[in-house]
TIVO-484179 format. One record per atom (N, C-alpha, C): residue in one letter; x, z, y. Coordinates in steps of 0.1 Angstrom, whole numbers, plus 2048, in hexadecimal, padded with zeros to 3 digits. Example, Ala and Ser with C-alpha at 12.3 -4.5 7.8 and 13.67 -1.06 7.14 Angstrom:
! residues 2
<a; <884; 84E; 7C7>>
<a; <87B; 84E; 7D3>>
<a; <884; 84E; 7DF>>
<s; <880; 847; 7EA>>
<s; <889; 847; 7F5>>
<s; <881; 84F; 800>>
//
This chain:
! residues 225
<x; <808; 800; 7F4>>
<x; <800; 800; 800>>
<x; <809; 800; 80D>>
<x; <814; 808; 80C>>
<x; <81E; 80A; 817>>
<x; <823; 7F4; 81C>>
<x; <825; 7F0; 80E>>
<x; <82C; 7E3; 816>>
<x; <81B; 7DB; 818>>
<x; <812; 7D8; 811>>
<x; <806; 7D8; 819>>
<x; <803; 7D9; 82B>>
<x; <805; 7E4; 82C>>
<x; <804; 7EC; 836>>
<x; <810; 7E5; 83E>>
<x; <81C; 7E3; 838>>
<x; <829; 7DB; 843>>
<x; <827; 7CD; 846>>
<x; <822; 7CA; 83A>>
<x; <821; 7B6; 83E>>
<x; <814; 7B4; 843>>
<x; <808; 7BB; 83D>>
<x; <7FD; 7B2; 842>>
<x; <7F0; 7C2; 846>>
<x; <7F6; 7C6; 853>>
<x; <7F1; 7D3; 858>>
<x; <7DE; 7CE; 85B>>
<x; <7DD; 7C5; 85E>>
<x; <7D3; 7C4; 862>>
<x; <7C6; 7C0; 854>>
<x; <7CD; 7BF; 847>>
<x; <7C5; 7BD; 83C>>
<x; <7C8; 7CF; 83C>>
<x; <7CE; 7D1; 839>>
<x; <7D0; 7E0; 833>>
<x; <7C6; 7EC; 83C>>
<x; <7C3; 7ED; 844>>
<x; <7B9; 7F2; 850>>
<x; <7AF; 7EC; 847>>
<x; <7AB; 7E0; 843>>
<x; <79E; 7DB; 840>>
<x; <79F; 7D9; 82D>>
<x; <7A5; 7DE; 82A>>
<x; <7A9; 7E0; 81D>>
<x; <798; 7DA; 813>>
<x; <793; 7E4; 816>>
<x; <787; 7E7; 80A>>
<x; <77E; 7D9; 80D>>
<x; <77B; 7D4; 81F>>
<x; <772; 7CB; 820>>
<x; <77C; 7BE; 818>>
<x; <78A; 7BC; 816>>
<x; <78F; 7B1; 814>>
<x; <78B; 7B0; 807>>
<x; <78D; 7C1; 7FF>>
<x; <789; 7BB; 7F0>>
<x; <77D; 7B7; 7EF>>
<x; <772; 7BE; 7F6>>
<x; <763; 7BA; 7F5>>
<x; <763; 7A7; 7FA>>
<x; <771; 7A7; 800>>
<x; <76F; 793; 802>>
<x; <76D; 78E; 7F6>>
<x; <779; 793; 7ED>>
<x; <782; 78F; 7E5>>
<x; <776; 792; 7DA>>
<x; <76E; 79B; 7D8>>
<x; <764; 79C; 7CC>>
<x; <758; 78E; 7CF>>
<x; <757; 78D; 7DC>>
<x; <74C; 784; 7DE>>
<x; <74F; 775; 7DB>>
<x; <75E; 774; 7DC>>
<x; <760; 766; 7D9>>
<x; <75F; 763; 7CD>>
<x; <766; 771; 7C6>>
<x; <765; 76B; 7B6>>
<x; <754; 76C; 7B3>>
<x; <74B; 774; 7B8>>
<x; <738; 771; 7B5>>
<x; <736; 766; 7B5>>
<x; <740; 75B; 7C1>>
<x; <735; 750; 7C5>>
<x; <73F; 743; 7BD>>
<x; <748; 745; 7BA>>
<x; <751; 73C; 7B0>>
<x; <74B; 73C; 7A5>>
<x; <746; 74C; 7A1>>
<x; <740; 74D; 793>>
<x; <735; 747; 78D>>
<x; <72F; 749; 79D>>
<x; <71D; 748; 797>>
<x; <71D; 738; 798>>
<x; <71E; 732; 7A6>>
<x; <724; 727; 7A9>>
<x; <728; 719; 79C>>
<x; <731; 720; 79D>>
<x; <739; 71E; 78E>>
<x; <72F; 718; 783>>
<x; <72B; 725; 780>>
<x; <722; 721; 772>>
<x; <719; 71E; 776>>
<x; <711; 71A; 77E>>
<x; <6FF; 711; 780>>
<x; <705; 705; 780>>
<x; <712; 6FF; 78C>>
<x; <717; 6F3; 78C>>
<x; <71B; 6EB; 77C>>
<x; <724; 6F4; 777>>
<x; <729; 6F1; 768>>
<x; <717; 6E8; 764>>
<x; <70F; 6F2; 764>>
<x; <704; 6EE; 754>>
<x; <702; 6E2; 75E>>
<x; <6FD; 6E3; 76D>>
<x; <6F9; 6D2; 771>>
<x; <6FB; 6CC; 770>>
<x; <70B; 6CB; 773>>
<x; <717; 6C1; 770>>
<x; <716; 6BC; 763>>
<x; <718; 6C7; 75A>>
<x; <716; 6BF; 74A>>
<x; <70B; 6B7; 74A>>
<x; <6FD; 6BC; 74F>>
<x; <6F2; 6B5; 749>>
<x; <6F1; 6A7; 751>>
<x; <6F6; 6A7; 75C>>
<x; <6F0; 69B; 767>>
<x; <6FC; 68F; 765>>
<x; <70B; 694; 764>>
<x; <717; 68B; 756>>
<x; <713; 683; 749>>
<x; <70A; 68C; 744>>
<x; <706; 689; 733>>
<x; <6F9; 67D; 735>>
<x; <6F1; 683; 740>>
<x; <6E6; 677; 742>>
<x; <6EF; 66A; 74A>>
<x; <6F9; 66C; 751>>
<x; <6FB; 662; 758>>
<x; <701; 656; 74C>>
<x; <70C; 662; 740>>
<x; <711; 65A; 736>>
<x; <709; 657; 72D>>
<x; <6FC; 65C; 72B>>
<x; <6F4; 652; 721>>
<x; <6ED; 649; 726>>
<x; <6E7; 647; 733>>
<x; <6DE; 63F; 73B>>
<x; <6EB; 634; 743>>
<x; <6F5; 633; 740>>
<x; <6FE; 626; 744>>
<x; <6FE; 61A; 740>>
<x; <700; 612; 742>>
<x; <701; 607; 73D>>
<x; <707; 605; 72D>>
<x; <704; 605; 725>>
<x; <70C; 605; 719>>
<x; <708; 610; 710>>
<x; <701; 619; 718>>
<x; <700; 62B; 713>>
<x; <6F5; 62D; 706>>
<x; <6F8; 635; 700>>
<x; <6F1; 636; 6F7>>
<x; <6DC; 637; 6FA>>
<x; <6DA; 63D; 705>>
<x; <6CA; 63A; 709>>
<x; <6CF; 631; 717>>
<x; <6D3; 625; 719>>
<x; <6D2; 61D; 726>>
<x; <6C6; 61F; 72D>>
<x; <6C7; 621; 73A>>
<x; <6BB; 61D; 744>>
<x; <6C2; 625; 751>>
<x; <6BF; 614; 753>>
<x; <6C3; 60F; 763>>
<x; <6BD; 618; 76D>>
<x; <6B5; 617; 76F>>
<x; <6AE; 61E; 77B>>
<x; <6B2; 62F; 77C>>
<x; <6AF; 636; 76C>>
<x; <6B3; 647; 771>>
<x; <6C1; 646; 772>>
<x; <6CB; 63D; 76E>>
<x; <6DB; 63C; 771>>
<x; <6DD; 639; 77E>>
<x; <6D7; 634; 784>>
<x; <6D5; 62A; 792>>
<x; <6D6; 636; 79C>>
<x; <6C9; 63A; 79D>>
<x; <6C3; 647; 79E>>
<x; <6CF; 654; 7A1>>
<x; <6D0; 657; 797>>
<x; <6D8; 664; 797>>
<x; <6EA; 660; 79D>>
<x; <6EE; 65A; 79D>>
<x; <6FA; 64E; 79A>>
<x; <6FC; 654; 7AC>>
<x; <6F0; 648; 7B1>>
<x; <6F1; 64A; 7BF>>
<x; <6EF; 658; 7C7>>
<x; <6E7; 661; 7C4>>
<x; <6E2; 66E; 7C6>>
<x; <6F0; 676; 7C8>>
<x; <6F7; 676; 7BC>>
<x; <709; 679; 7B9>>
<x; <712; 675; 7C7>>
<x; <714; 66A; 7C9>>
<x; <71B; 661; 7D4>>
<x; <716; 66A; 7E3>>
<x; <706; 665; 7E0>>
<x; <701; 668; 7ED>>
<x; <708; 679; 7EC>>
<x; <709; 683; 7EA>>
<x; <70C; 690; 7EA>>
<x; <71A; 693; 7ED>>
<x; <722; 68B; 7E6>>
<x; <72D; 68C; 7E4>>
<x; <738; 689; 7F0>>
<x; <72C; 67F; 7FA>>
<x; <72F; 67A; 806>>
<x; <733; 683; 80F>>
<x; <72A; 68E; 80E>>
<x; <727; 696; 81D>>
<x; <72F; 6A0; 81E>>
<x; <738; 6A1; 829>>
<x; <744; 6AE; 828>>
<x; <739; 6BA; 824>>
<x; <740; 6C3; 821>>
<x; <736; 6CF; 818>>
<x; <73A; 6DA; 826>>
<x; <73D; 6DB; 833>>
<x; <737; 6E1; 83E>>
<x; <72F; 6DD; 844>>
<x; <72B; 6CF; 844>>
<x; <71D; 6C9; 849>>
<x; <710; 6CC; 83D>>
<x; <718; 6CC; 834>>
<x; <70A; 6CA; 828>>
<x; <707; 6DA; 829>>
<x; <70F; 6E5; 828>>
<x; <708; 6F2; 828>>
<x; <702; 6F3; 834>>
<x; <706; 6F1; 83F>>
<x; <6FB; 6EF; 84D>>
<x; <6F3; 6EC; 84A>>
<x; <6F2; 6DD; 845>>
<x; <6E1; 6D9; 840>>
<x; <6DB; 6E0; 837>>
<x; <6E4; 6E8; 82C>>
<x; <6D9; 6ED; 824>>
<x; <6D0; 6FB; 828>>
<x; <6D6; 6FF; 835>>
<x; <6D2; 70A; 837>>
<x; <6C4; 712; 83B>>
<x; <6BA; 709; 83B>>
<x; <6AF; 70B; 83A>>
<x; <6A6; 708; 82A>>
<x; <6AC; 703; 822>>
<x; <6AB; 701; 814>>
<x; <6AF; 710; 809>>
<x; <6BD; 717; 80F>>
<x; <6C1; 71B; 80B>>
<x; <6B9; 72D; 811>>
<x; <6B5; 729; 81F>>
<x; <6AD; 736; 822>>
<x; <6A1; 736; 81B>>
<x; <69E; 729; 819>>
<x; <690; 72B; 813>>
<x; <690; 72D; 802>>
<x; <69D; 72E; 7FB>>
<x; <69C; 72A; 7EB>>
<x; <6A1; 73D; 7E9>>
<x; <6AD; 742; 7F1>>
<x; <6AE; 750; 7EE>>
<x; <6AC; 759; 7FC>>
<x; <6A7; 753; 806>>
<x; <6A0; 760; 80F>>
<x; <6AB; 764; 819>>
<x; <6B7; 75E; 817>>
<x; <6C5; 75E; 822>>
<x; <6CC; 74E; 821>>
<x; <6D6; 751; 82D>>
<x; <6DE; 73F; 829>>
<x; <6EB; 74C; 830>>
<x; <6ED; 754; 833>>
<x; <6F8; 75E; 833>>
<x; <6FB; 766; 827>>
<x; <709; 765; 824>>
<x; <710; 775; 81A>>
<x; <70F; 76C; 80E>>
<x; <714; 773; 805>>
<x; <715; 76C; 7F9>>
<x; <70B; 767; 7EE>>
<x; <701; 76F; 7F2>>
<x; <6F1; 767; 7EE>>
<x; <6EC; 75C; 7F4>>
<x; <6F1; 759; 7FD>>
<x; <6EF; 74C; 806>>
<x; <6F8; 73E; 804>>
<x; <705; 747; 7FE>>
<x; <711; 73E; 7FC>>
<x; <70D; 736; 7EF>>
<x; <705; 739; 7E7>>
<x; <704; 736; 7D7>>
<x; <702; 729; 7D9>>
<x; <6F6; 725; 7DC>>
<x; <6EC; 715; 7DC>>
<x; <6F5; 70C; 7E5>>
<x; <6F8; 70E; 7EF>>
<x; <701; 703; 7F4>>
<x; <710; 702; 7EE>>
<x; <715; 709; 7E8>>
<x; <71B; 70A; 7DD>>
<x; <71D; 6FF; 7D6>>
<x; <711; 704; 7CE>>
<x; <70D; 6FD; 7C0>>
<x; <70A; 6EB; 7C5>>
<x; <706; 6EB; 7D2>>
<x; <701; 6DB; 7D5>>
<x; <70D; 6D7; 7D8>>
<x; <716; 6E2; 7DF>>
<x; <722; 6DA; 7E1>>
<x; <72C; 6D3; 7D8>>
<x; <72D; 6DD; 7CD>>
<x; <737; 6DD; 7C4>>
<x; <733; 6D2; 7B7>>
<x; <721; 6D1; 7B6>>
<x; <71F; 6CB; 7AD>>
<x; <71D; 6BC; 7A7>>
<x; <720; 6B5; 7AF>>
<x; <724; 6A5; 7AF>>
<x; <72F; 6A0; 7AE>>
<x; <738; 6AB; 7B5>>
<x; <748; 6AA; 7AE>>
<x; <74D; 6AD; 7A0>>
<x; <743; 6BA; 79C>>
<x; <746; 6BE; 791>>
<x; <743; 6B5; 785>>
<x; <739; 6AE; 785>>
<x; <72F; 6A2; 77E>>
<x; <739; 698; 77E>>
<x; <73A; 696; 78A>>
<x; <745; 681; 787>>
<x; <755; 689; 77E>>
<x; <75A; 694; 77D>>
<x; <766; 69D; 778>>
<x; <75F; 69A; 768>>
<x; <752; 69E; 765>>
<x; <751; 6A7; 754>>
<x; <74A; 693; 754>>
<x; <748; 68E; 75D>>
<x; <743; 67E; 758>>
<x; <74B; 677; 74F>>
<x; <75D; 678; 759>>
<x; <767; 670; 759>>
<x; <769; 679; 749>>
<x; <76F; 683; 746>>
<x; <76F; 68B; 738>>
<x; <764; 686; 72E>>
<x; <75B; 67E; 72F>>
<x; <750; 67A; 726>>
<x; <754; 670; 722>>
<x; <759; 666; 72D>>
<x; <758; 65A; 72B>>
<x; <765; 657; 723>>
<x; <771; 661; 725>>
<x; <77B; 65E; 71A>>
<x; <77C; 662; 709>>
<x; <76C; 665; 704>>
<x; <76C; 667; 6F4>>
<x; <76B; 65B; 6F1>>
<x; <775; 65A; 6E5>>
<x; <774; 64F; 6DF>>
<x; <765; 647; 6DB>>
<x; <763; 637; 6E1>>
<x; <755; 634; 6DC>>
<x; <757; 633; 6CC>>
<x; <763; 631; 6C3>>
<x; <763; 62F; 6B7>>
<x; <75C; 63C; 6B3>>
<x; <75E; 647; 6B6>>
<x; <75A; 655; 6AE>>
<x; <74A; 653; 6B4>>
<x; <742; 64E; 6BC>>
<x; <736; 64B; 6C0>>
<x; <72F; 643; 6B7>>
<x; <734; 636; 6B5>>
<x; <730; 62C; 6AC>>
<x; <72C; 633; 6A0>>
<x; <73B; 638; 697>>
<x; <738; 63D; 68A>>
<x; <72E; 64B; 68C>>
<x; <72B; 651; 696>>
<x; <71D; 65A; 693>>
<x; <712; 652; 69A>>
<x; <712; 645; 69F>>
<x; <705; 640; 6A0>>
<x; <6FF; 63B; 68B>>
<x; <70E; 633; 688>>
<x; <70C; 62D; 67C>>
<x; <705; 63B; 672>>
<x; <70C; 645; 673>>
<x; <706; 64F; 668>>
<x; <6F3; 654; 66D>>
<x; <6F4; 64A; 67C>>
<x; <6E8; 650; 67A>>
<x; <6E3; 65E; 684>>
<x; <6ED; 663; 68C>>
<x; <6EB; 66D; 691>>
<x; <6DF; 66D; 69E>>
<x; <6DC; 676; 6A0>>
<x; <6D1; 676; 6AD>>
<x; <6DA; 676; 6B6>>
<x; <6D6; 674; 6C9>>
<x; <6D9; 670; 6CF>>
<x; <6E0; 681; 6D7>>
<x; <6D3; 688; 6D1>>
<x; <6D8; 697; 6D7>>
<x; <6E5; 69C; 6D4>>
<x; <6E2; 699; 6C3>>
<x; <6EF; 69D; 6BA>>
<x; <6FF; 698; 6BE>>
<x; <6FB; 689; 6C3>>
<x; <70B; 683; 6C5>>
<x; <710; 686; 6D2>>
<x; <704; 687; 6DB>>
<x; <70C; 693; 6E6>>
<x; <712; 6A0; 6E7>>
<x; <70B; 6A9; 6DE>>
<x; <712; 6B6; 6D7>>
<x; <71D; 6B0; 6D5>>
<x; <71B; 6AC; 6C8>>
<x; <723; 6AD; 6BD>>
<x; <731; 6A3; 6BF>>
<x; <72D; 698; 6C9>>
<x; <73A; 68F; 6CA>>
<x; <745; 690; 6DB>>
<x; <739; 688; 6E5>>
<x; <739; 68B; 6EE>>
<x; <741; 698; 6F9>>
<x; <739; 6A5; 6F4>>
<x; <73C; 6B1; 6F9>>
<x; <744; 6BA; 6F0>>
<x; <744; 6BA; 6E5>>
<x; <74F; 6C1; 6DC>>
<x; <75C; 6B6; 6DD>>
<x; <75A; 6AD; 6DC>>
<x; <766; 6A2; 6DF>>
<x; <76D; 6A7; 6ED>>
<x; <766; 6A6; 6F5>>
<x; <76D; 6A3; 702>>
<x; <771; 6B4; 707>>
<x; <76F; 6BE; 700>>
<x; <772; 6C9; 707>>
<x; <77E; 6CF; 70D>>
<x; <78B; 6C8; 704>>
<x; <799; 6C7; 711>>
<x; <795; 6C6; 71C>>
<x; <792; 6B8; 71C>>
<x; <78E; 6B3; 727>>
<x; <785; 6B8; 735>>
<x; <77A; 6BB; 72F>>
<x; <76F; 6C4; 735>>
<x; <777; 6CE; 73A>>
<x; <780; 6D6; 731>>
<x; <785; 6E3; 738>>
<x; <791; 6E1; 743>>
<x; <797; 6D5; 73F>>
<x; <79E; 6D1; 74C>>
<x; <795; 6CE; 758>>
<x; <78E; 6C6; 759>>
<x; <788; 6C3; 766>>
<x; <77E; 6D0; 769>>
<x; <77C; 6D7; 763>>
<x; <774; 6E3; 767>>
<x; <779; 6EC; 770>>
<x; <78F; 6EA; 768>>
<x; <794; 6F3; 777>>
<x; <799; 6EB; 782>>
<x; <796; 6DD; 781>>
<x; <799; 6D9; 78D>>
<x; <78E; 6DD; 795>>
<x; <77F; 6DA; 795>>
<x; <774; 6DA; 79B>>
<x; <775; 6EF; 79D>>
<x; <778; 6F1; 796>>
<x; <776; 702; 79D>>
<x; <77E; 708; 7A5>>
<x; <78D; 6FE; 7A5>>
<x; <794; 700; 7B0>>
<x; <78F; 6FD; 7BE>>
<x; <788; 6EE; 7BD>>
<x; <782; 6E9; 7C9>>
<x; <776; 6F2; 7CB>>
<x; <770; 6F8; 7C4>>
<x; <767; 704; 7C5>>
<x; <76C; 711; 7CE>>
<x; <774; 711; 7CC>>
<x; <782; 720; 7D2>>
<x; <782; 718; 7E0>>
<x; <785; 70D; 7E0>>
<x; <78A; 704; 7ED>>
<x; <77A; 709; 7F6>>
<x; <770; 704; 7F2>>
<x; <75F; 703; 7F9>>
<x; <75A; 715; 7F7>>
<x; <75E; 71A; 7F3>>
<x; <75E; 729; 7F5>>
<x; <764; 72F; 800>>
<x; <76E; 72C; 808>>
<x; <774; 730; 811>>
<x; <76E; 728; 820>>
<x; <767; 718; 81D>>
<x; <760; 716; 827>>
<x; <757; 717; 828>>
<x; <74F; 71E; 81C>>
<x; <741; 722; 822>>
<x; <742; 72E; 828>>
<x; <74D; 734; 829>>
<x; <750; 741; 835>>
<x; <74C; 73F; 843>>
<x; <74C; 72D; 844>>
<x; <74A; 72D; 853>>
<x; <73C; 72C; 857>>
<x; <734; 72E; 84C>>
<x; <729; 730; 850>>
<x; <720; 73A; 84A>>
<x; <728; 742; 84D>>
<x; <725; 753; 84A>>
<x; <722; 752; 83A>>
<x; <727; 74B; 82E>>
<x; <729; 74E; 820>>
<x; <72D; 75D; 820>>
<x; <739; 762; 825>>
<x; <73F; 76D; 81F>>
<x; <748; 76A; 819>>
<x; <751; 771; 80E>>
<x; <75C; 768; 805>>
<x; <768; 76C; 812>>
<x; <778; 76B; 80A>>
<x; <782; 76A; 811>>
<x; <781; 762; 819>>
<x; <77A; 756; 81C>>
<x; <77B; 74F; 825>>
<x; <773; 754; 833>>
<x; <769; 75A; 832>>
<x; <763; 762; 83B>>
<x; <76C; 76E; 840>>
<x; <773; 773; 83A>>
<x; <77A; 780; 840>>
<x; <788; 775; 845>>
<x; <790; 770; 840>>
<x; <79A; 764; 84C>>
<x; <793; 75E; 854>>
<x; <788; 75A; 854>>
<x; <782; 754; 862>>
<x; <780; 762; 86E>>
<x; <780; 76A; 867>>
<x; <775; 775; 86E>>
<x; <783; 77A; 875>>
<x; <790; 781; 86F>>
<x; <796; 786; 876>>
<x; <7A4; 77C; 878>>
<x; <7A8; 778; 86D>>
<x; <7B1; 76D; 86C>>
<x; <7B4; 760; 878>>
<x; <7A4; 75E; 87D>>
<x; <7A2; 750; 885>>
<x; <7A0; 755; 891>>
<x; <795; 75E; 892>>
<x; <78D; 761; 89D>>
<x; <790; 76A; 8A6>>
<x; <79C; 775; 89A>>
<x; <79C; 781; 8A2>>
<x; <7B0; 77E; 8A0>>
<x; <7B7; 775; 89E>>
<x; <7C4; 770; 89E>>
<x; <7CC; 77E; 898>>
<x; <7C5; 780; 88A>>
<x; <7CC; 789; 883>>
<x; <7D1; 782; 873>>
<x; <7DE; 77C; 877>>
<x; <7E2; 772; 86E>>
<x; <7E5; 77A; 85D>>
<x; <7EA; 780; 863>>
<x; <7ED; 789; 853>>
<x; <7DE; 787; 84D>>
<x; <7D5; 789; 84F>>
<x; <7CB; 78A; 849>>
<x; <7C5; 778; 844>>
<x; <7CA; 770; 84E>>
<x; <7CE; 75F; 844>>
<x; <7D3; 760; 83C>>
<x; <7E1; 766; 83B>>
<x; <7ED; 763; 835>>
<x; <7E9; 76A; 826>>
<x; <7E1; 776; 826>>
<x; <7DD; 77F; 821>>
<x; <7D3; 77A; 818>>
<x; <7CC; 773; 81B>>
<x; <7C0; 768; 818>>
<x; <7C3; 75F; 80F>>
<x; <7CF; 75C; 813>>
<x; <7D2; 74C; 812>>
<x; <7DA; 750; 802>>
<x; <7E4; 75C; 800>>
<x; <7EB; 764; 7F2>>
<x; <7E7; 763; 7E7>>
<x; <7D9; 76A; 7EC>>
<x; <7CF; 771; 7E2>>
<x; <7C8; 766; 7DE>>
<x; <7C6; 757; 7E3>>
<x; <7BD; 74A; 7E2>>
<x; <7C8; 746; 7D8>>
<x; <7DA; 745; 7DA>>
<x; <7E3; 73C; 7D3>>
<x; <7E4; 746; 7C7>>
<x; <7DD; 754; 7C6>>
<x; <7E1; 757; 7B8>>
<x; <7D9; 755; 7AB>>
<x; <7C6; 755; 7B5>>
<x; <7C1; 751; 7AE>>
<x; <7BF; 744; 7A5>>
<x; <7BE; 73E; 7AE>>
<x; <7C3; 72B; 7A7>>
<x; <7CB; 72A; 79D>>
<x; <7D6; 734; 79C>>
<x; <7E0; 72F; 794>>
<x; <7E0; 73A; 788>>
<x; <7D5; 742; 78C>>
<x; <7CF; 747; 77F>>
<x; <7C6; 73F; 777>>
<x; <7BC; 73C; 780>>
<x; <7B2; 733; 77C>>
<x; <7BB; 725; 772>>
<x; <7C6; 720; 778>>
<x; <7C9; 717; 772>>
<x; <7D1; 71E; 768>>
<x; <7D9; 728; 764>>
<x; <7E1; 72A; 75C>>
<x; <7D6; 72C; 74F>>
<x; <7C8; 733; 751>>
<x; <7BB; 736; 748>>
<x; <7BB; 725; 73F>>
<x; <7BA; 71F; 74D>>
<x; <7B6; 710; 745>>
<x; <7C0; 708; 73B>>
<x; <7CA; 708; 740>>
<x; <7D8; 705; 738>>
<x; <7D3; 70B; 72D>>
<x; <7D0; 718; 728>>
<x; <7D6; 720; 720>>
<x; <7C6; 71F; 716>>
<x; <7B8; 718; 719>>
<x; <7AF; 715; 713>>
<x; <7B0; 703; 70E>>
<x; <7B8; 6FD; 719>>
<x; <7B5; 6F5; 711>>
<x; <7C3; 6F1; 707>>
<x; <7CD; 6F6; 702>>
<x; <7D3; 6F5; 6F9>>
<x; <7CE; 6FD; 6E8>>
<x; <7C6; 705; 6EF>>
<x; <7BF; 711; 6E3>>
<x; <7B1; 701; 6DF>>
<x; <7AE; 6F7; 6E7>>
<x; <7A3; 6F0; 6E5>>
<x; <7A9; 6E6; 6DD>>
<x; <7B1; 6DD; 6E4>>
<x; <7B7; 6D1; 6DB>>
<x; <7B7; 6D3; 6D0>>
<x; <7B9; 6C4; 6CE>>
<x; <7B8; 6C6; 6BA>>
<x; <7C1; 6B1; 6B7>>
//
């Protein structure tokens, strides 16, 4: 606490609200996280059966969702939580603090995360597709069973890319009263020109990532086969 207190005096005074940052970012990574994950999977999987070529083709819901993706993907995600913020008052009853951070979140993060577990789909072999259409398999089944058990290196790689960029959109929904480390560096770091508390900010962001990624490394060699 003593060198705390020498390098970065102005987190150490504010000790307990930083951890309370630092718990809310991991809430909204978490929760964030996993709604985005199951969409991503589900709205990837329909994009990869409804493609051209895909095991249920059709144009229009590929068309459809395809563009919806793009269109989202477009919009810097400090404009898009602006916009969502009457969506987001009206779905949990705030668009402030970390109950507010969730939904724009999840919209933000979730088109990136989709074209990530898309590109992971699209590299299972179609030969292992073919021979379970030949046996006959249902369509549900060869998504399980080929598809998504196939591609889960893969999945788990681009899962930490997309939650890194999650880490990244966690810190700017601070600027619009999310909460999260990035709301306490805007708050005293920016506004109130108490840099240790960036610098302080900015540590505790480079250790998590490289935890995050060291997790991933260390699942997807336990996954390969």
């Amino acid at each position: 606490m003593n060198i705390l207190a020498q390098w970065f005096p102005n987190v150490a005074r504010r000790f307990p609200e930083f951890i309370d940052s630092f718990v809310q970012t991991l809430i909204m990574i978490g929760i964030a996280g996993a709604v985005a994950f199951v969409l991503a999977t589900l709205f990837a999987v329909i994009l990869t059966l409804t493609q051209r070529g895909g095991l249920a083709q059709q144009a229009v819901v590929f068309n459809i969702l395809d563009k919806l993706i793009n269109l989202f993907r477009s919009i810097p995600f400090i404009i898009l939580a602006a916009a969502l913020v009457p969506f987001t008052r009206a779905l949990v009853g705030t668009a402030i603090g970390t109950k507010g951070a969730i939904f724009p979140l999840v919209v933000g993060i979730t088109p990136f995360f989709t074209r990530q577990i898309q590109s992971a789909l699209a590299g299972v072999d179609t030969g292992l597709i073919e021979a379970a259409e030949s046996m006959g398999m249902s369509t549900s089944k060869i998504v399980y069973r080929v598809y998504l058990r196939e591609s889960i290196p893969s999945i788990i790689r681009v899962s930490i890319i997309a939650i890194v960029s999650l880490i990244g959109l966690t810190a700017i929904v601070g600027i619009v009263g999310g909460g999260g480390l990035g709301d306490f560096a805007i708050r005293y770091g920016y506004q109130r020109y108490m840099l240790d508390a960036t610098y302080a900010t900015i540590i505790v962001l480079v250790i998590l990532i490289g935890v995050i990624e060291f997790i991933g490394r260390q699942l997807v060699l336990l996954t390969e086969h």
